[in-house]
DOZAVEX-848027 format. One record per residue (C-alpha): residue in three letters; x, y, z. Coordinates in steps of 0.02 Angstrom, whole numbers, padded with zeros to 5 digits. Each point is the difference from the previous one (the first is absolute). Layout:
ALA:X:Y:Z
...
END
This chain:
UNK:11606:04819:03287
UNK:00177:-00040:-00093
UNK:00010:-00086:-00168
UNK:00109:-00177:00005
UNK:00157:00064:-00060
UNK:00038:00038:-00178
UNK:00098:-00159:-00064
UNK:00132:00026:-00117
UNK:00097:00160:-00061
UNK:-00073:-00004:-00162
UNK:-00176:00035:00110
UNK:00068:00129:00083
UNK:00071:00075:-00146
UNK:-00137:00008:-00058
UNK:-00109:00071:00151
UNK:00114:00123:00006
UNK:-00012:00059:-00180
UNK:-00185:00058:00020
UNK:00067:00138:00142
UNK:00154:00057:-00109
UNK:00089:00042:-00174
UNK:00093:-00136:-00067
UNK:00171:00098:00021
UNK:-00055:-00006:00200
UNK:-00006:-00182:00021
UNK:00182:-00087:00003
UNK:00000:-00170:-00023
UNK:00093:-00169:-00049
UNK:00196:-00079:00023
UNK:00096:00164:-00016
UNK:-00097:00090:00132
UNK:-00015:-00122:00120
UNK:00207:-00025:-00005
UNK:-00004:00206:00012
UNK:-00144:00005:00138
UNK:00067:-00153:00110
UNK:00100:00103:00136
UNK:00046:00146:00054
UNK:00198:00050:00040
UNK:-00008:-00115:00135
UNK:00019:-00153:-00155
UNK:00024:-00139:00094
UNK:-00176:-00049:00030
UNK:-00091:00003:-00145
UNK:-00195:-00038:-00050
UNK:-00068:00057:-00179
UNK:-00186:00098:-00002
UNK:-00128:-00063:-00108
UNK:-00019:00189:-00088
UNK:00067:00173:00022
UNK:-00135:00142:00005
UNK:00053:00175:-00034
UNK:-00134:00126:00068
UNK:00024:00154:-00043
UNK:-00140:00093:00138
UNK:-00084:-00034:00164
UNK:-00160:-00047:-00071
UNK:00099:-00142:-00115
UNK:00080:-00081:00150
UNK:-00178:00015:00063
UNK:-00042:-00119:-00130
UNK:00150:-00110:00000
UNK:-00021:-00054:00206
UNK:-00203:00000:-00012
UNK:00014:-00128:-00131
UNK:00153:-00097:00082
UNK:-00102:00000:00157
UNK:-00144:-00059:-00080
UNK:00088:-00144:-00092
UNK:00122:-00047:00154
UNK:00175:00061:-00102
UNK:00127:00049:00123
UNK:00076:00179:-00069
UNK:00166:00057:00037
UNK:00058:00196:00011
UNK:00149:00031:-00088
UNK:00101:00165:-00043
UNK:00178:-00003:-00065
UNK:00020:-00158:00053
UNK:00131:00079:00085
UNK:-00036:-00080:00176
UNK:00135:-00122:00097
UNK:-00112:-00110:00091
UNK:-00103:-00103:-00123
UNK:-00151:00126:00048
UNK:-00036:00008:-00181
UNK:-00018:-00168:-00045
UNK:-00130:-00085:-00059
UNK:-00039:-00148:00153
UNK:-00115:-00090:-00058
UNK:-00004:00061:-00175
UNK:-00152:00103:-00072
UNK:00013:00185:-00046
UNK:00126:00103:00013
UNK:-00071:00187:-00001
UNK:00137:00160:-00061
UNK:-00004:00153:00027
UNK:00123:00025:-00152
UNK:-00124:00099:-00095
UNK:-00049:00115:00140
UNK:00149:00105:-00005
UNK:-00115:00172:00022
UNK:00045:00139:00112
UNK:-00170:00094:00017
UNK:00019:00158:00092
UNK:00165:00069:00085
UNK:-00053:00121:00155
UNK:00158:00074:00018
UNK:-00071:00152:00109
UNK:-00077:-00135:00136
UNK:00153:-00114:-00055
UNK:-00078:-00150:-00057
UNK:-00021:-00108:-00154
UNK:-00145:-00131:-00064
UNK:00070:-00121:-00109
UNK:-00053:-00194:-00058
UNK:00093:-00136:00080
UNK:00106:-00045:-00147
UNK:00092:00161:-00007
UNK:00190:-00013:00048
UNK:00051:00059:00152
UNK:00133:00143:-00099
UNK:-00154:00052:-00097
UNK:-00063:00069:00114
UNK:00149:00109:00075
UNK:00039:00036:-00184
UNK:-00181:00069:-00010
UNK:00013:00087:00155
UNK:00194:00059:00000
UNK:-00033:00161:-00098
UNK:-00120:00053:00130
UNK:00151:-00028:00138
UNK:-00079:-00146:00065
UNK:00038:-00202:-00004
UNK:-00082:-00158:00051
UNK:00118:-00030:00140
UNK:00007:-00204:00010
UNK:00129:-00069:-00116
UNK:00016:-00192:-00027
UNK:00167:-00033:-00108
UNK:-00115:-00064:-00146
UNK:-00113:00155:00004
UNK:00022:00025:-00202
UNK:-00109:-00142:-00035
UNK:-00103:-00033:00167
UNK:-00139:00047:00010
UNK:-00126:00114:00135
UNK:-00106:-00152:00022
UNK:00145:-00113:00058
UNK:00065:00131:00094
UNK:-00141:00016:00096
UNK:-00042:-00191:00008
UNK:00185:-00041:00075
UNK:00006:00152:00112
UNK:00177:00034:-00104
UNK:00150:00097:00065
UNK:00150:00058:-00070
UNK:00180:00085:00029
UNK:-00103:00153:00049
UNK:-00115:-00057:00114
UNK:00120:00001:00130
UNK:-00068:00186:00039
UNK:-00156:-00002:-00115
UNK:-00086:-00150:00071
UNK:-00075:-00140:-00113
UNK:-00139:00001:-00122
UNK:-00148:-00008:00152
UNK:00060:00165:00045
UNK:-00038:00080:-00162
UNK:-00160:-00073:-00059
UNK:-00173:00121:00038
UNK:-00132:-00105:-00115
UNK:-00024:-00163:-00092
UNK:-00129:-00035:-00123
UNK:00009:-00207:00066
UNK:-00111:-00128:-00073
UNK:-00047:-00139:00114
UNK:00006:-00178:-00074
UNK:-00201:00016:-00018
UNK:00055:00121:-00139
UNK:-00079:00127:00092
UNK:00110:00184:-00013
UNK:00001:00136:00164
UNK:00124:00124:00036
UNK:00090:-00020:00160
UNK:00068:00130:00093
UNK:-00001:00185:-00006
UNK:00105:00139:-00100
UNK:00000:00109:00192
UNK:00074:-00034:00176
UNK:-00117:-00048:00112
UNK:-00102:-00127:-00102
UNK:-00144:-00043:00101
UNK:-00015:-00183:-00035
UNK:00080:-00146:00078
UNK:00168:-00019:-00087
UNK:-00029:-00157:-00123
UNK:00140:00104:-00130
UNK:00135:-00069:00117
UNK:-00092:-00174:-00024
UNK:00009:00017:-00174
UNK:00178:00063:-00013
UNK:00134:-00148:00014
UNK:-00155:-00128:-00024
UNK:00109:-00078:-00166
UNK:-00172:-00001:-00110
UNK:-00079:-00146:00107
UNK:-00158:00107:00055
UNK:-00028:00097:-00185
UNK:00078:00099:-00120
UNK:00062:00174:00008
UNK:-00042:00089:-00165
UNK:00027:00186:00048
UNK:00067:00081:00150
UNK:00047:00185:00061
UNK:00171:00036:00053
UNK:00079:00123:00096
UNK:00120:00109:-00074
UNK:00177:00044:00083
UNK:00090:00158:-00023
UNK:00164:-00015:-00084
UNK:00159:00039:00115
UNK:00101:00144:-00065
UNK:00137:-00054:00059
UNK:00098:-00170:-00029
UNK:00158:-00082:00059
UNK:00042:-00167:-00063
UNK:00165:-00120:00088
UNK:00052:-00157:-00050
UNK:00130:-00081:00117
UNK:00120:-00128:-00026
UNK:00058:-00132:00139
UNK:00115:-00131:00012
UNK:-00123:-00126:00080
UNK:-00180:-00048:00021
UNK:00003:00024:00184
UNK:00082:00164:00005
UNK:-00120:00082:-00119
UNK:-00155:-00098:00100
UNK:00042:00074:00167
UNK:00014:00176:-00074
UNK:-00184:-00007:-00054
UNK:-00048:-00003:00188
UNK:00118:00152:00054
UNK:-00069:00098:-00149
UNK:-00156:-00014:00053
UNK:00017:00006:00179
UNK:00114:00152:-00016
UNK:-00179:00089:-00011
UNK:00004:00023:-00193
UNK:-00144:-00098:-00129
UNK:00055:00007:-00159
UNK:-00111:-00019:-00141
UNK:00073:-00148:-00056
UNK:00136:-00125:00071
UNK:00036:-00135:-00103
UNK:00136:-00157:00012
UNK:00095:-00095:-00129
UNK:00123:-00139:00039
UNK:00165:-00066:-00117
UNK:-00113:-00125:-00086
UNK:-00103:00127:-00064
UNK:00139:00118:-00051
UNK:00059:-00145:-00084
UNK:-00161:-00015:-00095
UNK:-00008:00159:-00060
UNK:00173:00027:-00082
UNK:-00034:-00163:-00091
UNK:-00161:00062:-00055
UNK:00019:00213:-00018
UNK:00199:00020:00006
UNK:-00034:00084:00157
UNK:00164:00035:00094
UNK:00008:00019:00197
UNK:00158:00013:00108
UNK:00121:-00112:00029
UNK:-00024:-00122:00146
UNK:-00191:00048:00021
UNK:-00113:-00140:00067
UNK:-00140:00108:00025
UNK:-00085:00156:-00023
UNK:-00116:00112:00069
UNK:-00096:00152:-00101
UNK:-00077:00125:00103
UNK:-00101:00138:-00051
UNK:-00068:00160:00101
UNK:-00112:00113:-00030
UNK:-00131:00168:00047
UNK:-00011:00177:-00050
UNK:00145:00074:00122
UNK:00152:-00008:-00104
UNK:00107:00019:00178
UNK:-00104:-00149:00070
UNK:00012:-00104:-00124
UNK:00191:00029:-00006
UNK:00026:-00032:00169
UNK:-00055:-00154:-00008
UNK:00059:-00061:-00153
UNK:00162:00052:00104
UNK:-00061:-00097:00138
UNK:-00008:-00163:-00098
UNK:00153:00016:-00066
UNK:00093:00027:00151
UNK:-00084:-00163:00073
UNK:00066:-00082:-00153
UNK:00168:00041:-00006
UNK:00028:-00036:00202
UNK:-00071:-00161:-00038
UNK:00121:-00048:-00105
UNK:-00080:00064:-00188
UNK:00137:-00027:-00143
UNK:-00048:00142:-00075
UNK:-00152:00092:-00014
UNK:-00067:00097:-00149
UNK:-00138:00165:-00009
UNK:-00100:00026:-00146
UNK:00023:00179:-00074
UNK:-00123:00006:-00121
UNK:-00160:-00095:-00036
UNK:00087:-00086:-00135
UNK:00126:-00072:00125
UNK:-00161:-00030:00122
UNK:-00064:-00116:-00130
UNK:00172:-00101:-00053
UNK:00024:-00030:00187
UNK:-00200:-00055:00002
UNK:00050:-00117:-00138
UNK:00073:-00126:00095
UNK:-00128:-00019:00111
UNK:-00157:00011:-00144
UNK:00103:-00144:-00112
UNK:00047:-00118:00134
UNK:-00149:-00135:-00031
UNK:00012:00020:-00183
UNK:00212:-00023:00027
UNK:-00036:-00170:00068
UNK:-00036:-00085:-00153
UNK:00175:-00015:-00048
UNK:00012:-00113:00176
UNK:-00144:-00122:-00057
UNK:-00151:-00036:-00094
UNK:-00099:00007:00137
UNK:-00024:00120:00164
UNK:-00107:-00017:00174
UNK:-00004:00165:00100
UNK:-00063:00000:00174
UNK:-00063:00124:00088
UNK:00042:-00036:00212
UNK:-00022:00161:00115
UNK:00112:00020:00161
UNK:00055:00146:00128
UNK:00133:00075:-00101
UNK:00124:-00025:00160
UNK:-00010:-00192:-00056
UNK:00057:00034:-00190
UNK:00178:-00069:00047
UNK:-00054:-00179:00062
UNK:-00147:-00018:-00084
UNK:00120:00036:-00179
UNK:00152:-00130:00065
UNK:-00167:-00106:00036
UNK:-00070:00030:-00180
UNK:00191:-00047:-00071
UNK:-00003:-00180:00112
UNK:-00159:-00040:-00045
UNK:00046:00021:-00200
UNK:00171:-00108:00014
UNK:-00067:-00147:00109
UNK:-00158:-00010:-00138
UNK:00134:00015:-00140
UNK:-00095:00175:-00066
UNK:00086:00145:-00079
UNK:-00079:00168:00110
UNK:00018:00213:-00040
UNK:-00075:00103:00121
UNK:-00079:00192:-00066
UNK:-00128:00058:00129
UNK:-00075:00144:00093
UNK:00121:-00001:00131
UNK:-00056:00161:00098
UNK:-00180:-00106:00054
UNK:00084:-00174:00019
UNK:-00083:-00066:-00173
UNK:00086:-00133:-00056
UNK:00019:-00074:-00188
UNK:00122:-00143:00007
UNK:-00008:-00046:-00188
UNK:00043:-00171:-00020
UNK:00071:-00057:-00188
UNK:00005:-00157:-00074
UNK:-00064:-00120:-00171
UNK:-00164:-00079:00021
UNK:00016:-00121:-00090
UNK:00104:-00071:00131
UNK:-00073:-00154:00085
UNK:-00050:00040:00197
UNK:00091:00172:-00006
UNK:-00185:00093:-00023
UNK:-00054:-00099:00184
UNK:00164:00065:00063
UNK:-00013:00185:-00042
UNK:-00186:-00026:00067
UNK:00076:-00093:00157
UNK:00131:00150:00016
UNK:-00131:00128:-00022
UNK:-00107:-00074:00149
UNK:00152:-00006:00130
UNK:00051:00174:-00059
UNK:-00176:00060:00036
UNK:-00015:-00085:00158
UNK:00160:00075:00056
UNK:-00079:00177:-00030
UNK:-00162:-00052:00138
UNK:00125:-00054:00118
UNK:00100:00166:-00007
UNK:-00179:00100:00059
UNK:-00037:00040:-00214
UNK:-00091:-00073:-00137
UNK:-00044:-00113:-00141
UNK:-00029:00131:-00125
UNK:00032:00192:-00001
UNK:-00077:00050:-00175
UNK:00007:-00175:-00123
UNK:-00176:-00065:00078
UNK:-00044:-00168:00059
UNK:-00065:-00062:-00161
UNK:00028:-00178:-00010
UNK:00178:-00026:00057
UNK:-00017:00078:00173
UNK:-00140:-00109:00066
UNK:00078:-00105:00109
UNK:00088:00142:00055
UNK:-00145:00087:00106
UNK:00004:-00143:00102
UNK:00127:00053:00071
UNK:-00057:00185:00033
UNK:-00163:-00038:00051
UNK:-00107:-00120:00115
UNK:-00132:-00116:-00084
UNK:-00116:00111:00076
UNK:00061:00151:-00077
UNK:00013:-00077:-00171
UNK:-00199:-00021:00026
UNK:-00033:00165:00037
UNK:00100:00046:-00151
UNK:-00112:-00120:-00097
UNK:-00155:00077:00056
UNK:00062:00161:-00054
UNK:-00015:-00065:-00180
UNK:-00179:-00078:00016
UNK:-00057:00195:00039
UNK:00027:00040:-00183
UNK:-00069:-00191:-00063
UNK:-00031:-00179:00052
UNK:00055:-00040:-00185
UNK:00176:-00095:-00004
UNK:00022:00057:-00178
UNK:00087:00148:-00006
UNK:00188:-00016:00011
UNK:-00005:-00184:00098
UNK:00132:-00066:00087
UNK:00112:00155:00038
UNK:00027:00121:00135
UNK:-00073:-00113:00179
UNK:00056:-00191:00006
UNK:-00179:-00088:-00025
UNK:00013:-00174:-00083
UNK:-00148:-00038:-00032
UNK:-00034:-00007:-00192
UNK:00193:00056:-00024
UNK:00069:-00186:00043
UNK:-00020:-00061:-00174
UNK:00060:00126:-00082
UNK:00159:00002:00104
UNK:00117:-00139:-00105
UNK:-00048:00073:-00160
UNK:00050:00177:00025
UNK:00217:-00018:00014
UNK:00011:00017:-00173
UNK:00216:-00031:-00006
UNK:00084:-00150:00027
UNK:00002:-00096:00162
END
């Protein structure tokens, strides 16, 4: 039967304590302002505590004694996430993976890698890359996220245009179910015999356990690389070639878009220069072991470029010049600060054939809602990241970028795509399902959850809209000015 909830922080503290070493249990002012959000910072709830586990067997501990005591317990990686999936909802513990940074055994013959969650995504290609192999999924922030969070937000990246996302790549997770009971799920072979509850696990955003450990599959390195980045003198020029690339018959590893706000961004921020009149960019990269494929269509998107109108377009040489033309693209978040204080980045998906209305939609939808808006996104599979700019500290203008985010989003269902492409649901997205899926598919999605537990205390209030025991929680959590 569960204990009445432990009152007080300094109780839980405490409880906590007894499981762990002092340096694993995080508590008091400072670390609830560092602990209250993720990068999605306009909603905002502080945890009671921050546990750092550093094995399976301590998170064990941690969620046995949190279910046994009624704490809610919140995943959290990086922190890294854009959709509030980190925060703490209705306070309680925050559990890191910080400390469980291990890779424990690279299998580079059967290309494959076992690593804890809180390992960064480029550890693991740097582990891997002298053995000719990389993990192929590449969110922009993949420095500092983390395994875990990858495999909690089903992440993407520029090169997951031809890669696929992280659900692709995962064999095994060590998963601990918010009993704080451990099994492995899934299976290091094809043909795993059991049903497949991996996929259930994968993309779940830590609301039906916690990921500690996982096998990955391992991708050979491409011998051959050839990186473009294209200048155009408008938004809608360089939008419509991203359709002809691609249905010219050629994938490129990566496609990527930048518009003049952006640009703007990063000169102010890196000195960057670009050419004159450029409102927008695109950086294409192919890639593959045949030097003469590879060339071809590297040719291929060039040619599409320049007969749709490209100012100029430039070929890297070397893979020095590979990664200043990359630069652009790998600083453009980090540029923005020198907009404003504070930045909201969606995350819409849509048929890349739409890209042209749905951006001169994405530009109305800013000026009538008084917003400053830079669009960077994955333009070759329609993923959107308006990122809108602005002070919060501003009365009403957090409700507006929140009230701009929703039409923006619910443009994206209407054009046959989605609310999310590789951000998550978390917390901000809820009331966008609604508009994706019936009442009765929301409950089947809910059931889904109650497989793993009945328990509402592991990650509440994030991923499927369910109000009940969110509702009161709801005014406290916009942490900015309204």
């Amino acid at each position: 039967m569960m204990k009445r909830m432990v009152s007080g922080s300094d109780a839980l503290v405490a409880g906590l304590a007894q499981l762990l070493e002092p340096d694993q249990v995080l508590h008091g002012p400072a670390i609830e302002k560092a602990y209250e959000c993720d990068a999605y910072t306009v909603d905002r709830s502080p945890p009671f505590a921050v546990v750092l586990p550093r094995s399976t067997e301590e998170v064990c501990q941690i969620v046995k004694w949190c279910s046994e005591f009624g704490v809610p317990f919140t995943p959290r990686g990086a922190g890294t996430g854009l959709s509030g999936g980190a925060m703490a909802a209705k306070g309680g513990v925050v559990v890191s993976t910080k400390k469980m940074t291990q890779i424990l055994e690279l299998d580079p013959l059967n290309e494959r890698l076992w690593a804890q969650a809180g390992a960064t995504n480029a550890s693991l290609s740097a582990a891997a890359r002298p053995h000719g192999l990389h993990f192929a999924p590449d969110p922009s922030s993949q420095t500092v996220s983390t395994l875990g969070g990858n495999i909690a937000e089903n992440s993407g990246g520029p090169h997951t245009l031809k890669y696929g996302v992280t659900v692709q790549h995962v064999l095994q997770v060590t998963f601990v179910d918010s009993a704080g009971v451990a099994h492995r799920i899934g299976n290091l072979v094809e043909g795993d015999p059991e049903p497949d509850i991996l996929s259930l696990i994968v993309g779940s955003e830590g609301t039906v356990g916690l990921v500690t450990e996982a096998w990955v599959k391992l991708t050979p390195l491409p011998t051959e690389v050839r990186t473009l980045l294209a200048a155009f003198p408008s938004v809608r020029a360089a939008t419509e070639t991203v359709a002809k690339i691609v249905a010219s018959g050629i994938l490129p590893a990566a496609l990527e878009f930048m518009d003049g706000r952006m640009l703007m961004a990063l000169r102010q921020a890196f000195g960057l220069s670009f050419p004159a009149g450029a409102e927008a960019m695109l950086l294409i990269e192919c890639d593959g072991n045949d030097p003469a494929k590879v060339d071809h269509e590297a040719h291929s998107c060039e040619s599409v470029c320049r007969g749709r109108g490209a100012l100029s377009v430039e070929a890297a040489e070397t893979s020095e010049e590979r990664a200043r033309l990359w630069t652009a693209r790998k600083k453009g978040i980090g540029a923005m600060g020198r907009l404003a204080p504070t930045i909201v980045t969606h995350d819409g998906v849509i048929p890349r054939s739409r890209l042209p209305e749905m951006l001169d939609f994405v530009y109305e939808v800013a000026a009538r809602h008084g917003l400053g808006v830079a669009n960077l996104f994955h333009a070759g599979d329609g993923n959107l990241h308006p990122c809108f700019y602005f002070d919060d500290r501003e009365p009403g203008i957090v409700q507006r970028v929140v009230s701009a985010g929703e039409e923006i989003l619910a443009r994206c269902v209407e054009l046959g795509g989605s609310v999310t492409g590789e951000h998550g649901i978390g917390l901000e997205k809820l009331d966008g399902l609604k508009l994706m899926f019936s009442d009765d598919d929301l409950s089947l999605q809910r059931s889904m959850r109650r497989v793993f537990s009945t328990s509402e205390l592991c990650n509440p209030c994030k991923l499927i809209p369910d109000q009940r025991g969110c509702v009161e929680h709801m005014r406290r959590w916009r942490g900015a000015a309204t």
